[in-house]
C-alpha positions in Angstrom: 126.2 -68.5 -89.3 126.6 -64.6 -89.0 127.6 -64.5 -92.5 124.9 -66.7 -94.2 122.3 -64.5 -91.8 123.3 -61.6 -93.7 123.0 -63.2 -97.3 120.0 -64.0 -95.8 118.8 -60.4 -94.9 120.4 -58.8 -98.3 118.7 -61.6 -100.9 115.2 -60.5 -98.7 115.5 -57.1 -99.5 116.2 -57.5 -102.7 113.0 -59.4 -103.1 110.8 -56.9 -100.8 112.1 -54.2 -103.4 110.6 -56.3 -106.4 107.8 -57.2 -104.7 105.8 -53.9 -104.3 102.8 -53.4 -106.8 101.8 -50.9 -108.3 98.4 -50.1 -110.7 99.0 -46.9 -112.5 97.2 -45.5 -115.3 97.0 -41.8 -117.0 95.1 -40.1 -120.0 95.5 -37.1 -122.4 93.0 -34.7 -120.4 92.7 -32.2 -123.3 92.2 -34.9 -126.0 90.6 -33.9 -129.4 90.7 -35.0 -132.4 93.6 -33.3 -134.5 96.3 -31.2 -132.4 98.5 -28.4 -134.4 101.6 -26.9 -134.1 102.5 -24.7 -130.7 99.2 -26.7 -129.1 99.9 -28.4 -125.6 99.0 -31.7 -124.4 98.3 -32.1 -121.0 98.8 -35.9 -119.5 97.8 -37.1 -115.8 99.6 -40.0 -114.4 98.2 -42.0 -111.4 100.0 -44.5 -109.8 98.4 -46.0 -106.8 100.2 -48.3 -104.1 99.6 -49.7 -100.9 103.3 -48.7 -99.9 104.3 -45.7 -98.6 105.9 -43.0 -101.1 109.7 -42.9 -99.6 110.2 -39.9 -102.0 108.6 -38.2 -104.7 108.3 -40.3 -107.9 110.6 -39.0 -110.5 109.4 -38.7 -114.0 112.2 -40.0 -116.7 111.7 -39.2 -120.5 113.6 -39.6 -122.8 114.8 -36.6 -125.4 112.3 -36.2 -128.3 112.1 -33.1 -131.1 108.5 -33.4 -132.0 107.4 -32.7 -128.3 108.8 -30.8 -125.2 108.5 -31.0 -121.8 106.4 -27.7 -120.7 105.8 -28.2 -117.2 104.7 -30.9 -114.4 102.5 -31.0 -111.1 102.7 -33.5 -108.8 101.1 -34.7 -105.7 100.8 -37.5 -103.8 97.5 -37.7 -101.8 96.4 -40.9 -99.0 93.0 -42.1 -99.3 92.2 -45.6 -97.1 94.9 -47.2 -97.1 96.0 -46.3 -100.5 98.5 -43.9 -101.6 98.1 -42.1 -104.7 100.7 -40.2 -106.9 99.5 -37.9 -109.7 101.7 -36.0 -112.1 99.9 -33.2 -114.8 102.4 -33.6 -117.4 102.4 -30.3 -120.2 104.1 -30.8 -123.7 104.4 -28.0 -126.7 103.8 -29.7 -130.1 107.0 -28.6 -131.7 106.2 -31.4 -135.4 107.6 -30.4 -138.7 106.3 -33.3 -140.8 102.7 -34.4 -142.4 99.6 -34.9 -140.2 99.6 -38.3 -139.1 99.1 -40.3 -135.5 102.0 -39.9 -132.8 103.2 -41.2 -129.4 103.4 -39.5 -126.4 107.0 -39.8 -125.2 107.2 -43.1 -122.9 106.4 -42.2 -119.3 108.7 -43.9 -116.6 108.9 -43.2 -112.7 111.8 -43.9 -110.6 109.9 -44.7 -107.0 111.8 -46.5 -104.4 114.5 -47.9 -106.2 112.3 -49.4 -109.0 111.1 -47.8 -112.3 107.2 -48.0 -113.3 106.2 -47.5 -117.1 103.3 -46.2 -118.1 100.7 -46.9 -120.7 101.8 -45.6 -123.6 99.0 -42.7 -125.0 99.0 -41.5 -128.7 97.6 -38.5 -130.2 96.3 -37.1 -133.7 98.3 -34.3 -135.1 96.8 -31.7 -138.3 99.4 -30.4 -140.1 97.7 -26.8 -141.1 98.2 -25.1 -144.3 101.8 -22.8 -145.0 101.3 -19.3 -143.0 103.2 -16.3 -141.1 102.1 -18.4 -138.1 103.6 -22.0 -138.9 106.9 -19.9 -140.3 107.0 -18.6 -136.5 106.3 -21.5 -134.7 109.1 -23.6 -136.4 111.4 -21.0 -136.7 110.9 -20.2 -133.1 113.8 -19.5 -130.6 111.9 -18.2 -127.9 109.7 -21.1 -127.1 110.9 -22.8 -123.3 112.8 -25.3 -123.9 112.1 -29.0 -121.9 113.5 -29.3 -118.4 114.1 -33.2 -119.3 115.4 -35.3 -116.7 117.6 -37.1 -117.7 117.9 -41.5 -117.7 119.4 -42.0 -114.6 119.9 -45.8 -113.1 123.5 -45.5 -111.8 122.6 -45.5 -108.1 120.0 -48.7 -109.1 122.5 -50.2 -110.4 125.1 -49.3 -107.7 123.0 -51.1 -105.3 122.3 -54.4 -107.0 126.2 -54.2 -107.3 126.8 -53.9 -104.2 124.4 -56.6 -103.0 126.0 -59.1 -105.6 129.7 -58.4 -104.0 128.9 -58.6 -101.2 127.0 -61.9 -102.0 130.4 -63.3 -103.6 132.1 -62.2 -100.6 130.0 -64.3 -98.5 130.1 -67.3 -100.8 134.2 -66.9 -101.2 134.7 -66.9 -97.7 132.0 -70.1 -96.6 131.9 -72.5 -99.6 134.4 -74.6 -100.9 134.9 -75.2 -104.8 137.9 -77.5 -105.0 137.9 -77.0 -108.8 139.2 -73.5 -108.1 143.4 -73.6 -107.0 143.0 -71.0 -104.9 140.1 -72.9 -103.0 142.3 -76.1 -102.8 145.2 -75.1 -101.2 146.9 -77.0 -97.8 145.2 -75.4 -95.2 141.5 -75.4 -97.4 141.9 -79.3 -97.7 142.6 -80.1 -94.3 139.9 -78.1 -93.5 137.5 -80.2 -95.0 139.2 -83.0 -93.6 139.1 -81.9 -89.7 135.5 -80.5 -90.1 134.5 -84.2 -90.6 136.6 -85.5 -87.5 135.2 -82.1 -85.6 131.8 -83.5 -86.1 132.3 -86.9 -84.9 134.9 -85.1 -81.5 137.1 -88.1 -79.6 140.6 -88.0 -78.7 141.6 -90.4 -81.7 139.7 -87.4 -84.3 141.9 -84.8 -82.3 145.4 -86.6 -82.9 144.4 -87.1 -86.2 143.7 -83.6 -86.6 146.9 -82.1 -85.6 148.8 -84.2 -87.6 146.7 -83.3 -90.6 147.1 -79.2 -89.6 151.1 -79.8 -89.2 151.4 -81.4 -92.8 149.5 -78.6 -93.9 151.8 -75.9 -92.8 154.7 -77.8 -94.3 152.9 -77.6 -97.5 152.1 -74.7 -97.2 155.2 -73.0 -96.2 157.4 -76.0 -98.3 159.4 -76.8 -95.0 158.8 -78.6 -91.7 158.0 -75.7 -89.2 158.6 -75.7 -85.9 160.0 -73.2 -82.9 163.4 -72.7 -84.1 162.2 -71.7 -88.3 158.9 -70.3 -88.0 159.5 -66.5 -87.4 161.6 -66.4 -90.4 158.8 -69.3 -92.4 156.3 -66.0 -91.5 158.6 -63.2 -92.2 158.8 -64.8 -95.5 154.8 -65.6 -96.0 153.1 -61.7 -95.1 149.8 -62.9 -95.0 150.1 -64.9 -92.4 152.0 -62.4 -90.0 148.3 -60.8 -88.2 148.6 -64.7 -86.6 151.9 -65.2 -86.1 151.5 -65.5 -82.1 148.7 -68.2 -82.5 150.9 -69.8 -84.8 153.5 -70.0 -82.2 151.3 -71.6 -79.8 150.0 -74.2 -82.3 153.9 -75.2 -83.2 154.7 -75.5 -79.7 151.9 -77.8 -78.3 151.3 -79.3 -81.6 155.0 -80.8 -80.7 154.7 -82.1 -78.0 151.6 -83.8 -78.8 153.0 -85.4 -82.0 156.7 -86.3 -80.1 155.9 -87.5 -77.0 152.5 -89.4 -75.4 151.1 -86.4 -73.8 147.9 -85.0 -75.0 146.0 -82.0 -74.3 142.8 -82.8 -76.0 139.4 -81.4 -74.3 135.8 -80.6 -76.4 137.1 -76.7 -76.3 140.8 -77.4 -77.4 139.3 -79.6 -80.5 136.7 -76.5 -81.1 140.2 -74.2 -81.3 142.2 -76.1 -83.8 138.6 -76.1 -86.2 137.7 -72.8 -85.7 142.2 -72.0 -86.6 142.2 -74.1 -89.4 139.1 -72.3 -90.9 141.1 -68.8 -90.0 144.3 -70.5 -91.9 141.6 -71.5 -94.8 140.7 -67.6 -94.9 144.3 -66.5 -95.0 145.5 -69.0 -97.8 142.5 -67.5 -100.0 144.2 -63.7 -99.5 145.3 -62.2 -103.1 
């Protein structure tokens, strides 16, 4: 139950993550018809949300040699209950072909795990005639260059990783696929069996049980066990050593139960030999 409360939690957050929204908008705040070479372009992003800012949005662009990155201001103001992230964004026109209508380099945030896109803006651009000026401008070495940051998802996608293996954990260790040979060993089948005689409890279930476990382990190990074999069955089978002492109580009242009358069947003994054959279950799945 633990375990499924956890898969639980994780698949929530996931979903909380996703389920922020966010209205964003921005403009050109110097527009005019017909921008030239060297001229800068400021942009003003706004993203408003009703969640909290955990840090500051981070702007990602990607690398373009028609327009660099000159500088950017940010803030993040509170107004009602609203919270409100602006970003002046500078570029240097840097074109070397014919006048003609451009885009603005795609505007994407990184803020709390998820990435936001922007609208995407376009602007006119004049190519003036040949001078001393334009010869300068493109020949330029001088110019500041674009602080670019660069396209970074890893830790995004670290996280969904995580969250995925840890959700196949969960699902390796609590469901049953009996198509899979690893999932359909010994112990894993008499699991399923003795979790339908667990259910229904009585003294005839509980026999019926221990028989069931014992077979398993001679499966399992490919000889009858019992006190006089089993260290060496274990020293031979690693994986099972961590319960080798609760092995050796099994064997030794499991034997008398199957070889003589006496039973020691009670609602909590029952409860034990599930809750061991689930732990054997666990321990056959081991690579």
């Amino acid at each position: 139950m633990k375990n499924i409360y956890i898969f639980l939690i994780l698949i929530s957050l996931s979903l909380i993550a996703n389920a922020v929204s966010y209205e964003k908008n921005n403009s050109v705040l110097n527009i005019k018809y017909g921008f030239k070479l060297g001229d800068l372009i400021e942009i003003q992003d706004k993203i408003i949300t009703d969640t909290k800012y955990i840090n500051t949005p981070e702007l990602i662009i990607k690398k373009n040699k028609d327009i660099k990155l000159i500088s950017q201001t940010k803030n993040i103001s509170r107004e009602a209950d609203k919270h409100i992230f602006t970003n002046k964004v500078i570029y240097q026109i840097y074109i070397k072909s014919e006048s003609g209508n451009f885009a603005l380099p795609t505007h994407e945030y990184k803020i709390n795990n998820k990435n936001i896109v922007m609208p995407k803006k376009n602007y006119w651009f004049t190519r003036v005639a040949e001078s001393d000026l334009n010869n300068i401008l493109l020949n330029s070495i001088n110019q500041k260059k674009p602080d670019l940051t660069k396209v970074e998802m890893k830790y995004l996608y670290i996280l969904y990783g995580v969250i995925l293996l840890t959700m196949l954990i969960l699902l390796y260790k609590n469901f049953d696929f009996p198509l899979l040979e690893r999932m359909n060993g010994p112990f894993a089948k008499a699991h399923r069996k003795i979790k339908k005689l667990h259910k229904k409890n009585g003294k005839d279930n509980y026999i019926e049980s221990i028989l069931i476990l014992t077979d398993a382990f001679n499966k399992t190990f490919k000889k009858n066990i019992d006190s006089s074999n089993y260290e060496e069955i274990i020293a031979k089978n690693g994986k099972y050593k961590e319960i080798k002492g609760a092995i050796k109580t099994y064997i030794n009242l499991s034997s008398i139960e199957i070889y003589s009358s006496k039973t020691f069947f009670t609602k909590i003994r029952f409860n034990e030999i599930y809750r061991f054959t689930k732990i054997l279950r666990t321990i056959e799945r081991k690579v």
